[in-house]
N, C-alpha and C positions, 0 to 999 in steps of 0.2 A: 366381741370381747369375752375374755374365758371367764368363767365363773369360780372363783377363788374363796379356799376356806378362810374363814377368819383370825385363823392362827396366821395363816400364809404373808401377813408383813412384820409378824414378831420373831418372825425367823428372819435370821438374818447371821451371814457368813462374818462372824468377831473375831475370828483367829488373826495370827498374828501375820503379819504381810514384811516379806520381803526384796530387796529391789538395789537392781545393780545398774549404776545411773555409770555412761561413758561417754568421752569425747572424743573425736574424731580427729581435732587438730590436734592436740596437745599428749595425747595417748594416756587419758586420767581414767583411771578405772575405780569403783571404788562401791561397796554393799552398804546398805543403808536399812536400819528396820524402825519401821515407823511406831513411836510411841503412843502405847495404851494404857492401859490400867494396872496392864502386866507386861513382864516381856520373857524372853526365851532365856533356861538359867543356858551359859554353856559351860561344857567340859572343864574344871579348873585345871585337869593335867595339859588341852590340849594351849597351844600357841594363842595368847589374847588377841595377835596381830590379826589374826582369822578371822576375829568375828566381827560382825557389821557393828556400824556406829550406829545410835538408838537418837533420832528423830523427831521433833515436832512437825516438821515438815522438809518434803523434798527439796533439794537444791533446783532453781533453775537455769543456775548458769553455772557452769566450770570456774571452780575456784582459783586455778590456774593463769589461764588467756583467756577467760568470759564467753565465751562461745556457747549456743545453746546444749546441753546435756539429752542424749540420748537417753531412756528409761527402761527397761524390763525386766517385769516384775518377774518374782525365784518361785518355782513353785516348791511349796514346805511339806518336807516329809519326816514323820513322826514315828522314832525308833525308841522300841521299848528295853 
C-alpha cells in the first residue's frame, strides 16, 4: 500500500462536471451539469438552447420511452 501525504484526501477534483446522457431507442440526446455550490456562468450573447440543464442528479431513464440512458461524461475546458 503507498504511502500518502496527509494533504493527499483534502485534495479532491470539485470542478464542475459535465455529462451527455443518450438513448438508443428513442434518439434523446441531451447535456446535463450537475449542481454545486456554483455553476458555469455561459455566454449571454451565445444561444441558451446550448447550454446544459443544471442538475441535482442524473436521470436514469429516458424521459421519453423509459429505456435505460447511456452516460458520458464531457471533458471541461477552461477558456480565458
Amino acid at each position: 500500500m503507498p504511502i500518502h501525504s496527509p494533504w493527499f484526501f483534502l485534495k479532491r477534483n470539485s470542478g464542475p462536471e459535465f455529462y451527455r446522457m443518450t438513448c438508443k431507442k428513442c434518439d434523446f440526446d441531451k447535456q446535463y451539469e450537475l449542481a454545486r455550490n456554483y455553476t458555469i456562468i455561459h455566454d449571454p450573447d451565445s444561444d441558451e438552447a446550448d447550454s446544459p440543464e443544471v442538475v441535482d442528479a442524473l436521470p436514469k431513464a429516458c424521459p421519453k420511452c423509459g429505456a435505460k440512458l447511456k452516460k458520458e461524461k464531457l471533458p471541461l475546458k477552461i477558456v480565458y
